[in-house]
PDB file of N, CA, C and O in Angstrom:
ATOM      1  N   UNK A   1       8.505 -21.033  -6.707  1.00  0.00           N
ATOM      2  CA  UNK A   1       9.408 -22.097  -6.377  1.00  0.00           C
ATOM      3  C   UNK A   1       8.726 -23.411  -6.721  1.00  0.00           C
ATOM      4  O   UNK A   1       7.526 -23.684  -6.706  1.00  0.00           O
ATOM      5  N   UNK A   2       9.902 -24.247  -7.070  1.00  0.00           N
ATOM      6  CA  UNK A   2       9.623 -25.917  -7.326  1.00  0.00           C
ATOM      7  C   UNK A   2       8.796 -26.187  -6.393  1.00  0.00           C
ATOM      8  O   UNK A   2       9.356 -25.868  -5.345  1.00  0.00           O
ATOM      9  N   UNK A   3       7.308 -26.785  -6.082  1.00  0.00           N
ATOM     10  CA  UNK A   3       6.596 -27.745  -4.719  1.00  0.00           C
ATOM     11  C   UNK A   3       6.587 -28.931  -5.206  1.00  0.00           C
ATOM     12  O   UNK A   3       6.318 -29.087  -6.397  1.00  0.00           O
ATOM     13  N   UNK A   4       6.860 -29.931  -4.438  1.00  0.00           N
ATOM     14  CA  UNK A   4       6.669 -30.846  -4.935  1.00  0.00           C
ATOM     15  C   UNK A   4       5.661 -32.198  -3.391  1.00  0.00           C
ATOM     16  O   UNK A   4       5.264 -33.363  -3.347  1.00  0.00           O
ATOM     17  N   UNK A   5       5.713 -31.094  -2.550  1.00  0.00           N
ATOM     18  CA  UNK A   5       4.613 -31.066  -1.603  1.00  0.00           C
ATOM     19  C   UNK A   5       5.602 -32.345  -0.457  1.00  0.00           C
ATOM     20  O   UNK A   5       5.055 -33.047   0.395  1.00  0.00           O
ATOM     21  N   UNK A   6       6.848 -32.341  -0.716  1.00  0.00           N
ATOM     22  CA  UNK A   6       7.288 -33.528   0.252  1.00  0.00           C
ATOM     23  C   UNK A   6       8.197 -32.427   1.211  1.00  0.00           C
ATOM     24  O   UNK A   6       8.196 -31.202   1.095  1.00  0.00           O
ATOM     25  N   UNK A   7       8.841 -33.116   2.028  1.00  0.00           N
ATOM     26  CA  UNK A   7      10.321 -32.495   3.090  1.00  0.00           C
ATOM     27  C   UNK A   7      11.496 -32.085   1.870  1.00  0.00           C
ATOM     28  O   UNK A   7      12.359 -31.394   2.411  1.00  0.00           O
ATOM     29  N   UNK A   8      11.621 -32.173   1.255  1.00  0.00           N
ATOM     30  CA  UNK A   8      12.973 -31.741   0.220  1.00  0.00           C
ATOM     31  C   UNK A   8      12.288 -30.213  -0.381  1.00  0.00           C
ATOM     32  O   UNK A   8      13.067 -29.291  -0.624  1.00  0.00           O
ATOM     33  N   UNK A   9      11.485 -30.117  -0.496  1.00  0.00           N
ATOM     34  CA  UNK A   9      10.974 -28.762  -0.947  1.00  0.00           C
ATOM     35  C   UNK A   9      10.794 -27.770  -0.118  1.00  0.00           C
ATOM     36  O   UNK A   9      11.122 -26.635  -0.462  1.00  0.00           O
ATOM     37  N   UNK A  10      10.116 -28.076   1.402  1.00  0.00           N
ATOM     38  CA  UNK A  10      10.426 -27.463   2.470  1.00  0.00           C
ATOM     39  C   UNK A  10      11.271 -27.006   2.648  1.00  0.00           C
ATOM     40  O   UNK A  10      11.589 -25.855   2.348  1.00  0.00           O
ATOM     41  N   UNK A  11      12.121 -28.154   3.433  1.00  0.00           N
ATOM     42  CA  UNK A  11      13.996 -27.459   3.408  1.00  0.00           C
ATOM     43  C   UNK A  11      14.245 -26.720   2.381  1.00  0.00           C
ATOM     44  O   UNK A  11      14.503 -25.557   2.691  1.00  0.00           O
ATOM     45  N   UNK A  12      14.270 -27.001   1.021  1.00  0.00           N
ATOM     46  CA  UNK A  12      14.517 -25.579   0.263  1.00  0.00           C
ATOM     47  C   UNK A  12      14.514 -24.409   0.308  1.00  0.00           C
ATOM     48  O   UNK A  12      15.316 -23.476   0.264  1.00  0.00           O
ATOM     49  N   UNK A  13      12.600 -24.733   0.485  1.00  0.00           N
ATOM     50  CA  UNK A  13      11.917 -23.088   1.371  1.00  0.00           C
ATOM     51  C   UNK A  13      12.448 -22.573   2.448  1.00  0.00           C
ATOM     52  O   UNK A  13      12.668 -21.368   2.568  1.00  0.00           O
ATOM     53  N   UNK A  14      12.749 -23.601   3.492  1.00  0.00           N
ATOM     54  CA  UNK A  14      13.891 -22.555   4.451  1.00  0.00           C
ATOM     55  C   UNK A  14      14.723 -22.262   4.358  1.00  0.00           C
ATOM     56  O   UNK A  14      14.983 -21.231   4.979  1.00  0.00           O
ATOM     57  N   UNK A  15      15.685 -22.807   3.637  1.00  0.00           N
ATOM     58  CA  UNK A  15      16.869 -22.230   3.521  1.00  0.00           C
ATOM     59  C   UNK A  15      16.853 -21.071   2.461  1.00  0.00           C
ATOM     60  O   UNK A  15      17.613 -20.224   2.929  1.00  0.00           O
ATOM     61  N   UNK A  16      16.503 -20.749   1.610  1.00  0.00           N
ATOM     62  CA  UNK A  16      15.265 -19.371   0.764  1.00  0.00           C
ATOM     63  C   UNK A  16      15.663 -18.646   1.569  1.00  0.00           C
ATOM     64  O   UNK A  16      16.615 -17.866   1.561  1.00  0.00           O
ATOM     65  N   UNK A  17      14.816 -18.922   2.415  1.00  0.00           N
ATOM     66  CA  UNK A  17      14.058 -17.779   3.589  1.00  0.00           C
ATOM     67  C   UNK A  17      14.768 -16.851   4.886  1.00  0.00           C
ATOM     68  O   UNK A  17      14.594 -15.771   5.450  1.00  0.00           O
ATOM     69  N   UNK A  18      15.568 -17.895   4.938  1.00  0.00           N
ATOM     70  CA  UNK A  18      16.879 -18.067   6.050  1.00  0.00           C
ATOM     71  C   UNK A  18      18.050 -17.239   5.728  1.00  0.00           C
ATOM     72  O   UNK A  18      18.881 -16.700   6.460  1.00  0.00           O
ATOM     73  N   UNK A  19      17.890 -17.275   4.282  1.00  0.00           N
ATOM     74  CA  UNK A  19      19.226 -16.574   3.871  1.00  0.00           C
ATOM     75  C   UNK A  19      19.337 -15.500   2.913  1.00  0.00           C
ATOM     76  O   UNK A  19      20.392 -15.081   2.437  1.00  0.00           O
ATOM     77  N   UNK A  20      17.842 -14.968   2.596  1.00  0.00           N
ATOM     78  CA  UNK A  20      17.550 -14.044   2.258  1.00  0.00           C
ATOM     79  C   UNK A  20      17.729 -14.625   0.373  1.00  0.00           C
ATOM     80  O   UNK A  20      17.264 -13.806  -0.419  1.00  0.00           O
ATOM     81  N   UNK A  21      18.161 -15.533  -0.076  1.00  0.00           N
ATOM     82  CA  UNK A  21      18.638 -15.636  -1.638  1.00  0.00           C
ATOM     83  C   UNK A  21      17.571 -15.236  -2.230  1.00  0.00           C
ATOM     84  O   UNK A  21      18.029 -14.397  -3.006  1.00  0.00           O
ATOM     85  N   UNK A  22      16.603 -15.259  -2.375  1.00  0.00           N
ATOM     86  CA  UNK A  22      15.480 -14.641  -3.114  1.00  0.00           C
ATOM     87  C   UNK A  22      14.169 -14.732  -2.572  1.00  0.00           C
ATOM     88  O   UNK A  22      13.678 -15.724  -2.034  1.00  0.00           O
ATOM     89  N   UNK A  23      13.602 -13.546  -2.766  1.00  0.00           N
ATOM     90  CA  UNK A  23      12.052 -13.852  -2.920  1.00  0.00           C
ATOM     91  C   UNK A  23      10.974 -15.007  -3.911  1.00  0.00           C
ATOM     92  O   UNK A  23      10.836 -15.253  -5.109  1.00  0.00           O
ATOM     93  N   UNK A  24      10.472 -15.406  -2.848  1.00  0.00           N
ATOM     94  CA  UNK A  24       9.459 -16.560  -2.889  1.00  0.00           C
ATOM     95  C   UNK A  24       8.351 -15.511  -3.166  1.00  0.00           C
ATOM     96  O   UNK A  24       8.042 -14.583  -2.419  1.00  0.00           O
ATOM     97  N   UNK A  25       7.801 -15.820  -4.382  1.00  0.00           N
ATOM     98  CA  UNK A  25       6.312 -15.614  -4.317  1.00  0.00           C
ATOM     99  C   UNK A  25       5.318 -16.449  -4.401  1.00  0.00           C
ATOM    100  O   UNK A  25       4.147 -16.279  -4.060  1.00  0.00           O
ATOM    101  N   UNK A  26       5.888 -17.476  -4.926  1.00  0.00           N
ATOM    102  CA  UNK A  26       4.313 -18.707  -4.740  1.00  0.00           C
ATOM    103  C   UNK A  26       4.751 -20.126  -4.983  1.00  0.00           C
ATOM    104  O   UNK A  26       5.873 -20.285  -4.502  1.00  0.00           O
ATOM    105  N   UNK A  27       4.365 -21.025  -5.452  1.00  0.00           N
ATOM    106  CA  UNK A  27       4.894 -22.378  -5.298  1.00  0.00           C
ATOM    107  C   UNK A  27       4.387 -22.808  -6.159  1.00  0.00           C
ATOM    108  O   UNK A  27       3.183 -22.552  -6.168  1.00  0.00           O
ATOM    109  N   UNK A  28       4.848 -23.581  -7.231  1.00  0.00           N
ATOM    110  CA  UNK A  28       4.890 -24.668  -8.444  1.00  0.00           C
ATOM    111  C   UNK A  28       4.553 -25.499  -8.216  1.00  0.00           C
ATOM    112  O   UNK A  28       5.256 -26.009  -7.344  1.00  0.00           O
ATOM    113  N   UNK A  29       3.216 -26.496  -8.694  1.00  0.00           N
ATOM    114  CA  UNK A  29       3.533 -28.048  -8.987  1.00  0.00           C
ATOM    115  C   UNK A  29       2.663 -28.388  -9.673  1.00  0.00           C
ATOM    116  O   UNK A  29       1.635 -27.861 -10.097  1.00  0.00           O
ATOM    117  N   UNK A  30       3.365 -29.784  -9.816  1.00  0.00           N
ATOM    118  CA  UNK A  30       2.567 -30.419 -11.067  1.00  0.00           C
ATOM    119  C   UNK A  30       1.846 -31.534 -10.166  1.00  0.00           C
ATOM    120  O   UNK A  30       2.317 -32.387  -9.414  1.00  0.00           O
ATOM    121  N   UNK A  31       0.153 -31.119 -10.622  1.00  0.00           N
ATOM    122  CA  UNK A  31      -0.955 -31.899 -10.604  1.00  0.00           C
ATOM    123  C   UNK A  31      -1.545 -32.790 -11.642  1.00  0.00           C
ATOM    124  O   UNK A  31      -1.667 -32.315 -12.771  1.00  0.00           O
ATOM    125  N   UNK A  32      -1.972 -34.157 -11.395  1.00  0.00           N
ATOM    126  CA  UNK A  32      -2.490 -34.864 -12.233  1.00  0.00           C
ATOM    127  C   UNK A  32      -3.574 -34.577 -12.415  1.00  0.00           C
ATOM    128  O   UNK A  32      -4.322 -34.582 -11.437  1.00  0.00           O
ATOM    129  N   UNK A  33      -4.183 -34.157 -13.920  1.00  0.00           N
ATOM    130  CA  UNK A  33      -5.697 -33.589 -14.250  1.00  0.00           C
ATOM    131  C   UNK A  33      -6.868 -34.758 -13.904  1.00  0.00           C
ATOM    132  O   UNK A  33      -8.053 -34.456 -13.764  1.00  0.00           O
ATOM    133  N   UNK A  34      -6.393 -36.036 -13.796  1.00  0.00           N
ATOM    134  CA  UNK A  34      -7.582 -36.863 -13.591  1.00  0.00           C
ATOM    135  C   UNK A  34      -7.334 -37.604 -12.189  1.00  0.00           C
ATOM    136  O   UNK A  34      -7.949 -38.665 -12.086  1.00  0.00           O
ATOM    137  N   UNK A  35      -6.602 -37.263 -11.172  1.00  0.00           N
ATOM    138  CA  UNK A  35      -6.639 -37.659  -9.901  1.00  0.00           C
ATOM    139  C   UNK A  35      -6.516 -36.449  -8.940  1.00  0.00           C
ATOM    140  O   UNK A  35      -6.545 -36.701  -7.735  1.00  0.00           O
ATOM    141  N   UNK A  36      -6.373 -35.091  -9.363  1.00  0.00           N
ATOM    142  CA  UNK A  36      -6.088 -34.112  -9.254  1.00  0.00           C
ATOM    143  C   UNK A  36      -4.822 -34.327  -7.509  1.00  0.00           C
ATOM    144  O   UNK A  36      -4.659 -33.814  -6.401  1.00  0.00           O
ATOM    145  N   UNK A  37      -4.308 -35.341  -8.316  1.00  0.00           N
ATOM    146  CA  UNK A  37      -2.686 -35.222  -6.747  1.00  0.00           C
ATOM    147  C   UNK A  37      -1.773 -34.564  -7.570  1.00  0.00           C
ATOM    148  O   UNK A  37      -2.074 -34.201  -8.707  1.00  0.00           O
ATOM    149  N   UNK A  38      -0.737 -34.398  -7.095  1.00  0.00           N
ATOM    150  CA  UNK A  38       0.308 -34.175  -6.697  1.00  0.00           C
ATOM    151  C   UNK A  38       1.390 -35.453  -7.494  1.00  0.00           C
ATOM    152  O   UNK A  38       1.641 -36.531  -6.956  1.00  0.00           O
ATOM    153  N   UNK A  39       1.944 -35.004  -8.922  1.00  0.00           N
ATOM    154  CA  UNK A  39       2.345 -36.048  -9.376  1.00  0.00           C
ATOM    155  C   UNK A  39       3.849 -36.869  -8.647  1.00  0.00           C
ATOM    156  O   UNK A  39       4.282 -37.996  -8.889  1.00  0.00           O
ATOM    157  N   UNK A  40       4.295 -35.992  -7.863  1.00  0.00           N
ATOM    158  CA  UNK A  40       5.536 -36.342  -7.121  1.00  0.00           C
ATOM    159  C   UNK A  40       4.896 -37.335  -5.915  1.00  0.00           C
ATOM    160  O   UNK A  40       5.111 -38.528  -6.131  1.00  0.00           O
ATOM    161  N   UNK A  41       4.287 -37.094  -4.913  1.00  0.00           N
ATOM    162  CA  UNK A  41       4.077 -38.058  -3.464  1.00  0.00           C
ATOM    163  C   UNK A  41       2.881 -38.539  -3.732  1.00  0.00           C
ATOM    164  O   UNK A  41       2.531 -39.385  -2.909  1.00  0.00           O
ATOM    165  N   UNK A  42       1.932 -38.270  -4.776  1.00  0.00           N
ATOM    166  CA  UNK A  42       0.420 -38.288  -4.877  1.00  0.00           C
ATOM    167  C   UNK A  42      -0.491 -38.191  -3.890  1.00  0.00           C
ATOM    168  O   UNK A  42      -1.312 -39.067  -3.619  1.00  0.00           O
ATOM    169  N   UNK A  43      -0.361 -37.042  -3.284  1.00  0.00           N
ATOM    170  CA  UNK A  43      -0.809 -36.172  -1.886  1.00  0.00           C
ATOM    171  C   UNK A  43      -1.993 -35.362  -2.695  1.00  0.00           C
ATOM    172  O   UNK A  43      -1.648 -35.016  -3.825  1.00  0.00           O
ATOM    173  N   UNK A  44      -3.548 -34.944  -2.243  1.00  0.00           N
ATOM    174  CA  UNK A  44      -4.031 -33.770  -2.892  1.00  0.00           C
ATOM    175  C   UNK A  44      -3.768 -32.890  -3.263  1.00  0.00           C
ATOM    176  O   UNK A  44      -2.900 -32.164  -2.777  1.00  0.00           O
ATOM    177  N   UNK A  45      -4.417 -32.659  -4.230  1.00  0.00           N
ATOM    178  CA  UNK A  45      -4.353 -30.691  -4.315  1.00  0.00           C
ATOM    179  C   UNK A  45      -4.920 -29.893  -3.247  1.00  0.00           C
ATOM    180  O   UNK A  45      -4.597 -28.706  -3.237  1.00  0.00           O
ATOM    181  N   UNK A  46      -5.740 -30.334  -2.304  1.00  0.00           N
ATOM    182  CA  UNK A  46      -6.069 -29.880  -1.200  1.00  0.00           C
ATOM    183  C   UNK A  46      -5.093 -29.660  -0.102  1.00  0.00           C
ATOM    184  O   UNK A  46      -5.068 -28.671   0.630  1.00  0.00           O
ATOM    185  N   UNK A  47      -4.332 -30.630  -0.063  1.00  0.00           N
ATOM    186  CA  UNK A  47      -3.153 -30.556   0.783  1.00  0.00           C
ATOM    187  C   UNK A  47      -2.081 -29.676   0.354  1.00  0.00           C
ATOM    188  O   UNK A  47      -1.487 -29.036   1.222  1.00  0.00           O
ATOM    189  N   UNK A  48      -1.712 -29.541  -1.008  1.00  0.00           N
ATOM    190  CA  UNK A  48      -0.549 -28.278  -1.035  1.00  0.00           C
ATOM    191  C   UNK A  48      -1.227 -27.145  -1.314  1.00  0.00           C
ATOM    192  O   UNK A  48      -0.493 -26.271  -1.775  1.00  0.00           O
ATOM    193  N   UNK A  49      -2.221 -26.881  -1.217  1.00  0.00           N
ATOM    194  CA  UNK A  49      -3.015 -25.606  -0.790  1.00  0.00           C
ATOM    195  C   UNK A  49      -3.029 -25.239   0.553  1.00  0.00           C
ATOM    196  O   UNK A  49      -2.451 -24.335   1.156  1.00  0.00           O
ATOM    197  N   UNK A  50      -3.880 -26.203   0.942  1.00  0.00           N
ATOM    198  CA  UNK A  50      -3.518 -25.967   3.086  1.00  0.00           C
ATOM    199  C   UNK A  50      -1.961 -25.700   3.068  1.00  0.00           C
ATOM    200  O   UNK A  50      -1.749 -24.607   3.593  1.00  0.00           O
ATOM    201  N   UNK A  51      -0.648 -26.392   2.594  1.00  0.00           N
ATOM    202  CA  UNK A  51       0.695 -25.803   2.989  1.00  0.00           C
ATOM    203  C   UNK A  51       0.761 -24.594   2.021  1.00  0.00           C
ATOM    204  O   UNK A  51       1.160 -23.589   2.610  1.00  0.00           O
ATOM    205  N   UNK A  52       0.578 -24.463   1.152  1.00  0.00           N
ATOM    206  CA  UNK A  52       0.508 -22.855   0.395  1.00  0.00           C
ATOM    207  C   UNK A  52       0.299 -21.784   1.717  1.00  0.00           C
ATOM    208  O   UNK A  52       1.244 -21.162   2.202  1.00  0.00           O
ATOM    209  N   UNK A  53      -0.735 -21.710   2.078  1.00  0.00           N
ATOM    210  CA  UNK A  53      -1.966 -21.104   3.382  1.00  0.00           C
ATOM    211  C   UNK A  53      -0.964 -20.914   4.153  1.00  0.00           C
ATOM    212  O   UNK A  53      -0.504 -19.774   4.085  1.00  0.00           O
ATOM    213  N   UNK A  54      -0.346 -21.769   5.017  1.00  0.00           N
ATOM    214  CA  UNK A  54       0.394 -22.488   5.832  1.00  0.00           C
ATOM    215  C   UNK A  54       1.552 -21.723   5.766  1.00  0.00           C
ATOM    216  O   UNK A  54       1.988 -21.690   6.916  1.00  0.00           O
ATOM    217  N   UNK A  55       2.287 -21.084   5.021  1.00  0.00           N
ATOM    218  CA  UNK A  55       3.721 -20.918   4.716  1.00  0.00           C
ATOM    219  C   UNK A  55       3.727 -19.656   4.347  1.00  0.00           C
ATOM    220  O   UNK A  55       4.785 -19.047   4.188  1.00  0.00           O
ATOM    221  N   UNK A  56       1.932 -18.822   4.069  1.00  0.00           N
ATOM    222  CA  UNK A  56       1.648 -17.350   3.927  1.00  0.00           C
ATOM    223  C   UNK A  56       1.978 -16.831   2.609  1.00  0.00           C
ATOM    224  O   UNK A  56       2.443 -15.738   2.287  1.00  0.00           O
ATOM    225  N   UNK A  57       1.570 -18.058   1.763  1.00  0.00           N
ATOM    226  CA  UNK A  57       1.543 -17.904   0.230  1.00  0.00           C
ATOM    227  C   UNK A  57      -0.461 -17.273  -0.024  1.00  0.00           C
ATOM    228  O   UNK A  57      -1.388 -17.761   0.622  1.00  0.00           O
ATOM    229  N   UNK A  58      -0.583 -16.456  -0.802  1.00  0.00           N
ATOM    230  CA  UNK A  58      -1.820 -16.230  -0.884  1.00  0.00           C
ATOM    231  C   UNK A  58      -2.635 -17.575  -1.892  1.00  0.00           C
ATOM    232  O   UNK A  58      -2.138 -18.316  -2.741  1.00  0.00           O
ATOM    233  N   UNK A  59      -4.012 -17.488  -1.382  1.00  0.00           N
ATOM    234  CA  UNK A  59      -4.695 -18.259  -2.457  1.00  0.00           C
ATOM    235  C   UNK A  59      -4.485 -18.297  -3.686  1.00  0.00           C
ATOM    236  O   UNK A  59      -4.250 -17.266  -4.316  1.00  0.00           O
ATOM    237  N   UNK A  60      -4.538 -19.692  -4.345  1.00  0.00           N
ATOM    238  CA  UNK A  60      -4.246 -19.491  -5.679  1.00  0.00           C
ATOM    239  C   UNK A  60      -5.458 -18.595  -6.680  1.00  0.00           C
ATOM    240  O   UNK A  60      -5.393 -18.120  -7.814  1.00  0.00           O
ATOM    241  N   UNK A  61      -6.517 -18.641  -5.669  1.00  0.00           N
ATOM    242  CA  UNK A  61      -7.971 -18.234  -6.438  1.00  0.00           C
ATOM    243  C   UNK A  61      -8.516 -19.807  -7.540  1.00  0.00           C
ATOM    244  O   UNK A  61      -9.607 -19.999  -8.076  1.00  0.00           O
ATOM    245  N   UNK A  62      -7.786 -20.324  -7.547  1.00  0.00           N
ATOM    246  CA  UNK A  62      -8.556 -21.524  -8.236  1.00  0.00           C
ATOM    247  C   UNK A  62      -7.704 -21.345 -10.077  1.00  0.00           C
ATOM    248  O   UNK A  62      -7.827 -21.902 -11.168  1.00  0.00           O
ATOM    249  N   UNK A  63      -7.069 -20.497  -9.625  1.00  0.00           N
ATOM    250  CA  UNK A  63      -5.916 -19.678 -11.145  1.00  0.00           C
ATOM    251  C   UNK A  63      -4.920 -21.032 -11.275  1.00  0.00           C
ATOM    252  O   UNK A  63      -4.460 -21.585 -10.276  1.00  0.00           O
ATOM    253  N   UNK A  64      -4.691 -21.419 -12.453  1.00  0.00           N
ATOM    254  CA  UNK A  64      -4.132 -22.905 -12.742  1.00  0.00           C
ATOM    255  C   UNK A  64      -3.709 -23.029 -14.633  1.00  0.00           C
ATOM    256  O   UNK A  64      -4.297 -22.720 -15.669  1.00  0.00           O
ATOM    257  N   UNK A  65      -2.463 -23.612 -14.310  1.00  0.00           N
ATOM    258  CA  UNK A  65      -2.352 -23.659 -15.793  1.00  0.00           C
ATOM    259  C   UNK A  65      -2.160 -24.371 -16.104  1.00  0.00           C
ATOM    260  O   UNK A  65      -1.570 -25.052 -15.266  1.00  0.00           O
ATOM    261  N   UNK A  66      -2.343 -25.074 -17.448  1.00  0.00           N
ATOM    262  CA  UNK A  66      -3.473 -26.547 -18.053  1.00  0.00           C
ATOM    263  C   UNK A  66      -1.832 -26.573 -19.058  1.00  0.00           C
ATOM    264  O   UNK A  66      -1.492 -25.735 -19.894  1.00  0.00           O
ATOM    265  N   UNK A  67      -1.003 -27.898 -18.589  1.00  0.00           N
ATOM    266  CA  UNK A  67      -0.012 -28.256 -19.740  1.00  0.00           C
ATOM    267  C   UNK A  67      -0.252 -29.270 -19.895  1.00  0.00           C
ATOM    268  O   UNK A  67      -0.349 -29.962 -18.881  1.00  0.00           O
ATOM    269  N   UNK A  68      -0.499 -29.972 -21.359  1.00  0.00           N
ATOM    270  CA  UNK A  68      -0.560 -31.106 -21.756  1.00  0.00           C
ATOM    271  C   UNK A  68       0.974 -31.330 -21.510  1.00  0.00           C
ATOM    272  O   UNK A  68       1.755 -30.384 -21.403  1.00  0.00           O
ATOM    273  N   UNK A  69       1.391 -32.781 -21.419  1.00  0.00           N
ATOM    274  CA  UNK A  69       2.437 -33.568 -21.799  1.00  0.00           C
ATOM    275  C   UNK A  69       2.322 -34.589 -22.712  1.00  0.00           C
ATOM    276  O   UNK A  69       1.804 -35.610 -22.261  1.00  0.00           O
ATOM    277  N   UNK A  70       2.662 -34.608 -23.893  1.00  0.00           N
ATOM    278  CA  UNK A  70       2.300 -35.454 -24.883  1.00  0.00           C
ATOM    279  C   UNK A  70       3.517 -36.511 -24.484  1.00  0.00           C
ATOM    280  O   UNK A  70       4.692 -36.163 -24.369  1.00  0.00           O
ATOM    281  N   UNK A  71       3.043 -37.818 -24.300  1.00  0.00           N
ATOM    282  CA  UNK A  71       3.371 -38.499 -23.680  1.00  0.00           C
ATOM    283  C   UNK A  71       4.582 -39.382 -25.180  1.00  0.00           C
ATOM    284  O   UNK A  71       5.546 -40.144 -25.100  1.00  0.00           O
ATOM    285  N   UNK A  72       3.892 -38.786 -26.301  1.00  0.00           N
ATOM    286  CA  UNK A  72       5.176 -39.587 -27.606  1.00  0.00           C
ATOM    287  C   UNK A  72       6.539 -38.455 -27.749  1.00  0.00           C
ATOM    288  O   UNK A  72       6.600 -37.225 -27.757  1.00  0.00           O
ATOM    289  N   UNK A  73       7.312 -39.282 -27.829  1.00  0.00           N
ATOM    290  CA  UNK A  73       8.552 -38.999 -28.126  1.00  0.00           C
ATOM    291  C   UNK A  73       8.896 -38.986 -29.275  1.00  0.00           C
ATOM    292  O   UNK A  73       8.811 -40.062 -29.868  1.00  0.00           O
ATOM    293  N   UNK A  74       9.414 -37.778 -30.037  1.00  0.00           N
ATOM    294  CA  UNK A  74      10.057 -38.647 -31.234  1.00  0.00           C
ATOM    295  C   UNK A  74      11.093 -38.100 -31.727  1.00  0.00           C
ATOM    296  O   UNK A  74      11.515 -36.944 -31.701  1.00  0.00           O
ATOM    297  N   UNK A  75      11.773 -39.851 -32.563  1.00  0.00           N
ATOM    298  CA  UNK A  75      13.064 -39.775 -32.251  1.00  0.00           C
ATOM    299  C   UNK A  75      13.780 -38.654 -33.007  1.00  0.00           C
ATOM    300  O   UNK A  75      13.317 -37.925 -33.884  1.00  0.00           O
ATOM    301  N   UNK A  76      15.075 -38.675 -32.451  1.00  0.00           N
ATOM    302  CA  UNK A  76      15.702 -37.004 -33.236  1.00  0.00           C
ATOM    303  C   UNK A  76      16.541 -37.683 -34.197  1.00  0.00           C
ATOM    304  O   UNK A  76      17.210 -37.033 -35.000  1.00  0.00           O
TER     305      UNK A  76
END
């Protein structure tokens, strides 16, 4: 699932959970490689780990996947 480590992602997760619509297996987000937050609230990566923990998602093991965003556009 989408994390985006605020209250709107939560509520998501409960209502998930609440209503059986699918299995949750782990939680998404996008981290900044050189501040390592949380590009949505700019909260740690430490912190949506503790709620990972928290919510009985297993450790990530430190397992992470590296997407550049090339920040040029070009035009179509």
């Amino acid at each position: 699932m989408s994390w985006s480590s605020g209250k709107d992602s939560a509520v998501a997760l409960h209502e998930v959970r609440q209503h059986a619509a699918a299995e949750i297996v782990g939680l998404l987000t996008t981290v900044t490689e050189t501040f390592e937050r949380v590009a949505m609230h700019a909260v740690r990566e430490t912190l949506v780990e503790r709620q990972a923990e928290k919510l009985g998602f297993p450790p990530s093991s430190g397992q992470k996947v590296m997407i550049q965003v090339d920040k040029k556009v070009d035009k179509l």
